[in-house]
Biopython code that builds the backbone (N, CA, C, O; Angstrom):
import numpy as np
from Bio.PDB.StructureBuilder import StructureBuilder

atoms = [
    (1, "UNK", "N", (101.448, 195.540, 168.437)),
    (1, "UNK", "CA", (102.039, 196.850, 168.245)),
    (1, "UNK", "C", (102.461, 196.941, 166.776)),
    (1, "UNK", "O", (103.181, 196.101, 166.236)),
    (2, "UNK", "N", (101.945, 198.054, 166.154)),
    (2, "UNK", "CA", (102.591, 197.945, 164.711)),
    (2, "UNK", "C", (103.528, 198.808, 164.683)),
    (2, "UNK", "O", (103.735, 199.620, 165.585)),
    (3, "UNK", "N", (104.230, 198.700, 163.560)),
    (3, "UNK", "CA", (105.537, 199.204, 162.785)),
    (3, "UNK", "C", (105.291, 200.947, 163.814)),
    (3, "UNK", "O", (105.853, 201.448, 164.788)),
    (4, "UNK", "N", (104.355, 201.284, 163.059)),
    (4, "UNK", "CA", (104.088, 203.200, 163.137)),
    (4, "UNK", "C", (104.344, 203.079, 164.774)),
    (4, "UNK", "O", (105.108, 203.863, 165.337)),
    (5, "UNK", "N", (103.631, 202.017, 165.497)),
    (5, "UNK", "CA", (103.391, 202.835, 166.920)),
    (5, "UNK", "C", (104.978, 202.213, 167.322)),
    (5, "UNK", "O", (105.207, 202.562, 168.480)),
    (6, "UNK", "N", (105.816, 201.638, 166.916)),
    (6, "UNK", "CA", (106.982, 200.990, 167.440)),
    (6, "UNK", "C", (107.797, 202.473, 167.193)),
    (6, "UNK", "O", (108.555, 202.962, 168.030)),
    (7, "UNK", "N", (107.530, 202.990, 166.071)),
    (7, "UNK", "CA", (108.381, 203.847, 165.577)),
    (7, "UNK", "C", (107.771, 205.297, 166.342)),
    (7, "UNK", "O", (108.525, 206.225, 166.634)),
    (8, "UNK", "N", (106.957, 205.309, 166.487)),
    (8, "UNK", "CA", (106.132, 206.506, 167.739)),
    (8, "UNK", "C", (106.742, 206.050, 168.960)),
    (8, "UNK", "O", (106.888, 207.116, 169.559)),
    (9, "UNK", "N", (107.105, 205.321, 169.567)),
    (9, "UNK", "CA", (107.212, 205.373, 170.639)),
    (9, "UNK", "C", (108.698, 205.347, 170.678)),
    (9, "UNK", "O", (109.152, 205.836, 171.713)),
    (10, "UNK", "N", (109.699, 204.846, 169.710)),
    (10, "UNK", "CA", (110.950, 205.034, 169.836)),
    (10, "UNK", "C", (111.233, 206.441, 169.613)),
    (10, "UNK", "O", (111.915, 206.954, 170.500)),
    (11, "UNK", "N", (110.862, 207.240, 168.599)),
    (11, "UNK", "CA", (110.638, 208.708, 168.321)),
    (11, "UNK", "C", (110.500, 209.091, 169.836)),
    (11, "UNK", "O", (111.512, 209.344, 170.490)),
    (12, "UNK", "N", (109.084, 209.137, 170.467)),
    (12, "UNK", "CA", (109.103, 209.801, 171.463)),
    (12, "UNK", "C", (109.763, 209.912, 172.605)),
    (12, "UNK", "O", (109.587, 210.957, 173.231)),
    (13, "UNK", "N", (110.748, 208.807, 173.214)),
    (13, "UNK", "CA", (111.925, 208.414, 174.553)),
    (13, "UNK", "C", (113.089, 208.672, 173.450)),
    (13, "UNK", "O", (114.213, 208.568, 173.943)),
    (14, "UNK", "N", (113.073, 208.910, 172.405)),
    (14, "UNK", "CA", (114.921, 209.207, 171.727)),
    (14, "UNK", "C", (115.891, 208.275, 171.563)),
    (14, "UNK", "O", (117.113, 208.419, 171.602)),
    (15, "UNK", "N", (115.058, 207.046, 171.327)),
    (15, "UNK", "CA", (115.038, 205.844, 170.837)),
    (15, "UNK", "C", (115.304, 205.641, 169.506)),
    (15, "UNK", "O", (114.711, 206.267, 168.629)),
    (16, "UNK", "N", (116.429, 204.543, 169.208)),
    (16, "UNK", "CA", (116.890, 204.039, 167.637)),
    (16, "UNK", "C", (117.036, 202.527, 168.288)),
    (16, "UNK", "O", (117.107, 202.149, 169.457)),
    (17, "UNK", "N", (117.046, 201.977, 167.292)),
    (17, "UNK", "CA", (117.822, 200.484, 166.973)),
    (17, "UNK", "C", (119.143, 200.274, 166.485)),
    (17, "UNK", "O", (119.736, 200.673, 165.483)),
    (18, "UNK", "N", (119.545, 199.337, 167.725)),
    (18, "UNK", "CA", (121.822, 199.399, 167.689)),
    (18, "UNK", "C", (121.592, 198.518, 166.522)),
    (18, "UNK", "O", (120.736, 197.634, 166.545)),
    (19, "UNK", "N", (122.320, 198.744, 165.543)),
    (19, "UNK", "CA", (122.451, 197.620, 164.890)),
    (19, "UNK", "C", (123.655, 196.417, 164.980)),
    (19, "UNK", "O", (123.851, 195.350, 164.399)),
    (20, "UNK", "N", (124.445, 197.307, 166.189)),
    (20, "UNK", "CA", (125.880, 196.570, 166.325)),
    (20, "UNK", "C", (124.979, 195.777, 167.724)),
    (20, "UNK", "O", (125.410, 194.624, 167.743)),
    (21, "UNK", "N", (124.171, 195.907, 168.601)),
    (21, "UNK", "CA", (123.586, 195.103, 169.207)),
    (21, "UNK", "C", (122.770, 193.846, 168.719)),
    (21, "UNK", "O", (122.441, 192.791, 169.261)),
    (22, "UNK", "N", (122.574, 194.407, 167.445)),
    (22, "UNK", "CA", (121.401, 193.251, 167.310)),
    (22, "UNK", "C", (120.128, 193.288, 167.323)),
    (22, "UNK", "O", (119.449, 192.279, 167.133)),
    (23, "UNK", "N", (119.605, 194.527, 167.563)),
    (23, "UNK", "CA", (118.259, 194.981, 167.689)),
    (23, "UNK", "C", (117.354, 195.115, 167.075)),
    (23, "UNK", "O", (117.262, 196.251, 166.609)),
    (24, "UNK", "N", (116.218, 194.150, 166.713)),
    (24, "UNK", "CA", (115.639, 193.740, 165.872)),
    (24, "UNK", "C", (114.145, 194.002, 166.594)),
    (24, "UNK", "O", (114.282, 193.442, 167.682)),
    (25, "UNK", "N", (113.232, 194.380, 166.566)),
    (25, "UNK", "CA", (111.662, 194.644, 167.631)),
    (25, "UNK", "C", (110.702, 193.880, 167.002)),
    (25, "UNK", "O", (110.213, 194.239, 165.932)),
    (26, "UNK", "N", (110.392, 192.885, 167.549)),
    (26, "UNK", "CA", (109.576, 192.169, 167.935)),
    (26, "UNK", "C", (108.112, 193.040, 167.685)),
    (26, "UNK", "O", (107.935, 193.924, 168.523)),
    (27, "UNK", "N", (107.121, 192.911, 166.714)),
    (27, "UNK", "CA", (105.833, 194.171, 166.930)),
    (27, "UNK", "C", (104.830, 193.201, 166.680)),
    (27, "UNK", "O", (103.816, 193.591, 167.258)),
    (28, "UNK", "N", (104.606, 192.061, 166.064)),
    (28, "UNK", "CA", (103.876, 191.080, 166.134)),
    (28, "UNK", "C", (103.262, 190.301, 167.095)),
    (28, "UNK", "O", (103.627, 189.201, 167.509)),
    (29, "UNK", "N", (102.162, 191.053, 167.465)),
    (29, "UNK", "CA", (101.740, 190.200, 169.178)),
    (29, "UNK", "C", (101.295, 189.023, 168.706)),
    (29, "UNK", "O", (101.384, 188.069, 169.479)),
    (30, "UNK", "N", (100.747, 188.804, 167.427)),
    (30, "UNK", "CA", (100.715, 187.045, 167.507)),
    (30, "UNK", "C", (101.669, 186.484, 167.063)),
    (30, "UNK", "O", (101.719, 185.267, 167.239)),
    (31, "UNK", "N", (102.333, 186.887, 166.622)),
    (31, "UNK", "CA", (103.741, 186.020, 166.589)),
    (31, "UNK", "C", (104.563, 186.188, 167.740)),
    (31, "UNK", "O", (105.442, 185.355, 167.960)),
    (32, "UNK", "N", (104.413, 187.035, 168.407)),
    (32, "UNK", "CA", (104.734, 186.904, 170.441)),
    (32, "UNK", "C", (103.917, 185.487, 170.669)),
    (32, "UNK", "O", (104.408, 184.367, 170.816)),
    (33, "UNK", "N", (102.543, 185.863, 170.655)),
    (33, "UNK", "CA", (101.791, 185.102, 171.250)),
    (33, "UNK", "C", (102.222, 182.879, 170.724)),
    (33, "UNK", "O", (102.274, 181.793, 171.301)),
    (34, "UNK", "N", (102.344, 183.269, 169.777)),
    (34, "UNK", "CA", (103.016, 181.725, 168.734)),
    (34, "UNK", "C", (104.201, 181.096, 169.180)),
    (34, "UNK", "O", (104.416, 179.894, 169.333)),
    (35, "UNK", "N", (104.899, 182.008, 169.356)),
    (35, "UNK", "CA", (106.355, 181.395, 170.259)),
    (35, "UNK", "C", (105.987, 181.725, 171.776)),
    (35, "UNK", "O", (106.430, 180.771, 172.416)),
    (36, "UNK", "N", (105.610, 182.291, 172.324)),
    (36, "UNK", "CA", (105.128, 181.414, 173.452)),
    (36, "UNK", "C", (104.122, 180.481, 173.763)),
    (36, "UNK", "O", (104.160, 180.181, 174.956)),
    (37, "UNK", "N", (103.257, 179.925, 173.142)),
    (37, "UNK", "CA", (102.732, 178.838, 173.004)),
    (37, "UNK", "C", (103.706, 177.877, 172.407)),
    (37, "UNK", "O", (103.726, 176.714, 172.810)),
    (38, "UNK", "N", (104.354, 178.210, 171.659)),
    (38, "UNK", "CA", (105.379, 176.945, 171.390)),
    (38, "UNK", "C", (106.309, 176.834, 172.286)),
    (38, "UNK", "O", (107.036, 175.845, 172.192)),
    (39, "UNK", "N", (106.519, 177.684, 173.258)),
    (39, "UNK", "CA", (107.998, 177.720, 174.160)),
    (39, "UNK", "C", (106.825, 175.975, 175.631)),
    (39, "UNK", "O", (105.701, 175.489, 175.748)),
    (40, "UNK", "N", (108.168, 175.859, 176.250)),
    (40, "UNK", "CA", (107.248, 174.842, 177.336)),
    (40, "UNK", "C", (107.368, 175.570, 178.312)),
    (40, "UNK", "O", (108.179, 175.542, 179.237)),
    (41, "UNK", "N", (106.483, 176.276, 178.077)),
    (41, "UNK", "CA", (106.222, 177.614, 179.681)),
    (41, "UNK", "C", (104.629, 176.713, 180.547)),
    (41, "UNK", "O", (103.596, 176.290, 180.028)),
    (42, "UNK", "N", (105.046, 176.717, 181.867)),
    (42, "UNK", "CA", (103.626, 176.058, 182.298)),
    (42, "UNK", "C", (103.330, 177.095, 183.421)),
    (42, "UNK", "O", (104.222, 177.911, 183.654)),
    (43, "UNK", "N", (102.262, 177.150, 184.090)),
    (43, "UNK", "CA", (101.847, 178.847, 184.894)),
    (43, "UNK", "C", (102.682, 178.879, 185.784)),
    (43, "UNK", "O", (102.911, 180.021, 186.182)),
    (44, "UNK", "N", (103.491, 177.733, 186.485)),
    (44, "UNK", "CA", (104.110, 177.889, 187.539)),
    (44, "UNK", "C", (105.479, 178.035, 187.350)),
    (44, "UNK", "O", (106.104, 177.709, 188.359)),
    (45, "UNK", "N", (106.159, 178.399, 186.442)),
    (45, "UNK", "CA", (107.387, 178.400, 185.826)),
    (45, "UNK", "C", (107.791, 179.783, 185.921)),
    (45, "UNK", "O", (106.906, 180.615, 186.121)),
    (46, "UNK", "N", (109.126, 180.197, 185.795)),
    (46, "UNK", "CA", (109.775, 181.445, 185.994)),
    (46, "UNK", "C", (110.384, 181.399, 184.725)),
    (46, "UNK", "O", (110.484, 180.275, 184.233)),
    (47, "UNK", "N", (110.874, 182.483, 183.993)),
    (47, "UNK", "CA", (111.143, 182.651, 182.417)),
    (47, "UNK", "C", (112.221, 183.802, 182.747)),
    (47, "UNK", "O", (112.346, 184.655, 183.625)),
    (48, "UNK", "N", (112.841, 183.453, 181.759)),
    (48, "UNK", "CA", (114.402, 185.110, 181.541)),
    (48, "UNK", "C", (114.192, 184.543, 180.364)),
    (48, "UNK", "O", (113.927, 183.421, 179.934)),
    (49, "UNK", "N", (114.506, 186.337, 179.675)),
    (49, "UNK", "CA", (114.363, 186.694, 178.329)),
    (49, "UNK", "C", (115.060, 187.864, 178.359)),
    (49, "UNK", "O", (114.803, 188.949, 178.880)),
    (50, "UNK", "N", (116.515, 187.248, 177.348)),
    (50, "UNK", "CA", (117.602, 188.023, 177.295)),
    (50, "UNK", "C", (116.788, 189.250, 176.410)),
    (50, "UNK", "O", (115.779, 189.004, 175.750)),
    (51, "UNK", "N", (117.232, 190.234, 176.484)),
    (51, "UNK", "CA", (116.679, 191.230, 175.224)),
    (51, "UNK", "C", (115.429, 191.493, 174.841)),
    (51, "UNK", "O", (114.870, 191.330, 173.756)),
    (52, "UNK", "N", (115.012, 191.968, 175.982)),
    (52, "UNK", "CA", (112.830, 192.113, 175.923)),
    (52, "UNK", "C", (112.609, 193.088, 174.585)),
    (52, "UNK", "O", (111.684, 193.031, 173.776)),
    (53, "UNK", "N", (113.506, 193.807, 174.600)),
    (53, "UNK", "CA", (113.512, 195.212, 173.416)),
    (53, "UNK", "C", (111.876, 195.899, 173.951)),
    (53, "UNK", "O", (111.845, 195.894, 175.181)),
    (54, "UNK", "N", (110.753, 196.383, 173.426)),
    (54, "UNK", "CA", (109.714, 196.872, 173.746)),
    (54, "UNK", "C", (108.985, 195.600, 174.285)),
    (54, "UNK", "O", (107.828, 196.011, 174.200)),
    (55, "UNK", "N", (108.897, 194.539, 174.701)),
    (55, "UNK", "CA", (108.368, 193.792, 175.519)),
    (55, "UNK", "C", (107.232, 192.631, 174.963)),
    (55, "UNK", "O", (106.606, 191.724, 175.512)),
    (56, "UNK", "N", (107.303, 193.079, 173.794)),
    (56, "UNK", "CA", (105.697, 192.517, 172.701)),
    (56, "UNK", "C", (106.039, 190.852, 173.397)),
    (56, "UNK", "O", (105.016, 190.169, 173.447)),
    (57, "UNK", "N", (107.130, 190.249, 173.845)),
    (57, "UNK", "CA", (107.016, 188.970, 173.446)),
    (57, "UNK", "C", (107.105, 188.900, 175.295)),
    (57, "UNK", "O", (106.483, 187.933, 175.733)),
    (58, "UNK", "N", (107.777, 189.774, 176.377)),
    (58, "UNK", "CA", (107.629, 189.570, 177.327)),
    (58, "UNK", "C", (105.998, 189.497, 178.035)),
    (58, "UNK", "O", (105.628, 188.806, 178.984)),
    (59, "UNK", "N", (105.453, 190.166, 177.462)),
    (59, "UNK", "CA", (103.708, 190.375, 177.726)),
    (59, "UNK", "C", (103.301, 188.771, 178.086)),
    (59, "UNK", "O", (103.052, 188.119, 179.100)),
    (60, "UNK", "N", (103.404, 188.499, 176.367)),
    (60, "UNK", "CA", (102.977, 186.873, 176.104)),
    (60, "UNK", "C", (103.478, 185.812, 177.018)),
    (60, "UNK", "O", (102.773, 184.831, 177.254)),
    (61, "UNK", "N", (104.941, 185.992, 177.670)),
    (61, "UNK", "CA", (105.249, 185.096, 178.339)),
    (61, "UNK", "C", (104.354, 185.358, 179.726)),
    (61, "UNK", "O", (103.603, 184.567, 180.298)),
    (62, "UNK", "N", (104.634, 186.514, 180.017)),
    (62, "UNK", "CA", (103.983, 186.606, 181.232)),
    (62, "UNK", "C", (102.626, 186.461, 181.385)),
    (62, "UNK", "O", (101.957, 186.831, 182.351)),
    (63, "UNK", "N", (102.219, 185.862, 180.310)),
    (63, "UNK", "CA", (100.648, 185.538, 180.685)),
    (63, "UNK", "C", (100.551, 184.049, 180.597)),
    (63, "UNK", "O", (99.452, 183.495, 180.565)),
    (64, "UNK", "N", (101.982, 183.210, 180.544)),
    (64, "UNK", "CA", (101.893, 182.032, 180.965)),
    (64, "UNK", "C", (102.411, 181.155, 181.650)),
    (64, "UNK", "O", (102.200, 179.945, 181.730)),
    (65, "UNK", "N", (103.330, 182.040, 182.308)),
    (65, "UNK", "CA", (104.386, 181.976, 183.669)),
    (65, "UNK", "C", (104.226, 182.967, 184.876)),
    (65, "UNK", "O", (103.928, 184.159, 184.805)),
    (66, "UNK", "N", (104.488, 182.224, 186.003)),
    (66, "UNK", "CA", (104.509, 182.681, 187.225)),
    (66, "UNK", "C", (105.173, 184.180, 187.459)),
    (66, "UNK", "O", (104.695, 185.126, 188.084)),
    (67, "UNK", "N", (106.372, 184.089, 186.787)),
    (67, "UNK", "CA", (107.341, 185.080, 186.854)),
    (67, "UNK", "C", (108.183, 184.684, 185.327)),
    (67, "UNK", "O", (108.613, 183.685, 184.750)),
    (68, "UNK", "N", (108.093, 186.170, 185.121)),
    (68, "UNK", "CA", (109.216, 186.591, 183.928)),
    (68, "UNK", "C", (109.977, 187.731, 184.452)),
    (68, "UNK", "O", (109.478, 188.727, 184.976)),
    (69, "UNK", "N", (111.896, 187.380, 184.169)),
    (69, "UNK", "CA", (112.723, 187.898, 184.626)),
    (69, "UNK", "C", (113.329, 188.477, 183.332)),
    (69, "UNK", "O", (113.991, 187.756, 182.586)),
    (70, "UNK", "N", (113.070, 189.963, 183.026)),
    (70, "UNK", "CA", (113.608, 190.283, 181.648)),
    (70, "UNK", "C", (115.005, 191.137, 181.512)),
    (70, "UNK", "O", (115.189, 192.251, 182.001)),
    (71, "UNK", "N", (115.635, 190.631, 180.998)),
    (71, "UNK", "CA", (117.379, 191.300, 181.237)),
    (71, "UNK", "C", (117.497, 192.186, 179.807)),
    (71, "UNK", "O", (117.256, 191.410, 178.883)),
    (72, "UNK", "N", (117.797, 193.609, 179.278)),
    (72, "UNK", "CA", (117.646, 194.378, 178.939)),
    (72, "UNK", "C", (119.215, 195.401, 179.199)),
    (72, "UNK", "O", (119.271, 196.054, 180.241)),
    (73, "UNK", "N", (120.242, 195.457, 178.342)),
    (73, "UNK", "CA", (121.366, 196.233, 178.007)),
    (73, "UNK", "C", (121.240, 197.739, 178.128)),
    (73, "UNK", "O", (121.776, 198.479, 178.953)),
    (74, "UNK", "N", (120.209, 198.114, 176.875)),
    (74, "UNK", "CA", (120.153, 199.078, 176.709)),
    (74, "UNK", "C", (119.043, 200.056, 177.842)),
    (74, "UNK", "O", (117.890, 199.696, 178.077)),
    (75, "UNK", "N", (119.408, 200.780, 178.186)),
    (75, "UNK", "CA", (119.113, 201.855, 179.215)),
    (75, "UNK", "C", (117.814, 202.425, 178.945)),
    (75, "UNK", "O", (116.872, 202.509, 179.733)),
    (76, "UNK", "N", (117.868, 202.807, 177.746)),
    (76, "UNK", "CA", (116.791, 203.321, 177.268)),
    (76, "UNK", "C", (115.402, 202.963, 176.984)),
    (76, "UNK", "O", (114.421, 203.703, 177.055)),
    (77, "UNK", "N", (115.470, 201.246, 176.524)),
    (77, "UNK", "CA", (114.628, 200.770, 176.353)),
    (77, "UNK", "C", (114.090, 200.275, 177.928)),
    (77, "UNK", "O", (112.946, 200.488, 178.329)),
    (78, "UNK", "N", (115.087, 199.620, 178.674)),
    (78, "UNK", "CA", (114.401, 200.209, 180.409)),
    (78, "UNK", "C", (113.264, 200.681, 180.592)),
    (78, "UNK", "O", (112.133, 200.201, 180.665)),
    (79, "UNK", "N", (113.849, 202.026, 180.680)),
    (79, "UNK", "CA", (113.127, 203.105, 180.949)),
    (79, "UNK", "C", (112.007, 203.225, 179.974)),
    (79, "UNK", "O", (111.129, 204.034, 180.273)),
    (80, "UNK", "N", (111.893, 202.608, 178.938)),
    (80, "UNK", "CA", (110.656, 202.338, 177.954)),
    (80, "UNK", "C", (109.890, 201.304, 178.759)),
    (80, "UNK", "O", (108.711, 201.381, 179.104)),
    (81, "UNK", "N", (110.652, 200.435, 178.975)),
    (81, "UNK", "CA", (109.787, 198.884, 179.643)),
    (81, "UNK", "C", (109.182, 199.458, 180.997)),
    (81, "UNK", "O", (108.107, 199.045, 181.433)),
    (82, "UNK", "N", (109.807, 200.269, 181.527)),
    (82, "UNK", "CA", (109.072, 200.035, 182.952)),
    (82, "UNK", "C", (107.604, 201.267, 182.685)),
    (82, "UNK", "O", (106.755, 201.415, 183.563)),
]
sb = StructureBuilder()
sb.init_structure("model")
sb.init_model(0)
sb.init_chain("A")
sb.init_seg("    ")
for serial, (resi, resn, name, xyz) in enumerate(atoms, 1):
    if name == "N":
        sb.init_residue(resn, " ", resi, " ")
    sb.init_atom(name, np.array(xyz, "f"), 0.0, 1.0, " ", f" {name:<3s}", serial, name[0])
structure = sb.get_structure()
């Protein structure tokens, strides 16, 4: 996902970044993809990932775990994720 479409799609749901949260987006699917190959995820494993934000890095996990459980504050981005 690049910069433009991160910023298209926050534009379009009425979406910003908290900065008092911490909200930093992840848009690099191979650098998703890099830390989960470096994480020790094996297919049969279950994963939580505090703060999915747009999901770029939840994708990656979930293509190497059984189950990914993603915990998510903000409301908005939710309703982005699902």
């Amino acid at each position: 996902m690049s910069r433009a479409e991160v910023r298209a799609l926050l534009e379009r749901r009425g979406l910003r970044a908290h900065k008092q949260r911490g909200q930093n987006f992840l848009t690099d699917e191979r650098i998703a993809a890099q830390i989960a190959d470096d994480a020790p995820v094996a297919p049969g494993d279950a994963v939580i990932e505090i703060g999915p934000g747009l999901g770029v890095l939840t994708r990656a996990l979930a293509a190497r775990a059984r189950r990914v459980v993603a915990i998510e504050i903000d409301a908005g981005l939710v309703r982005a994720l699902r």
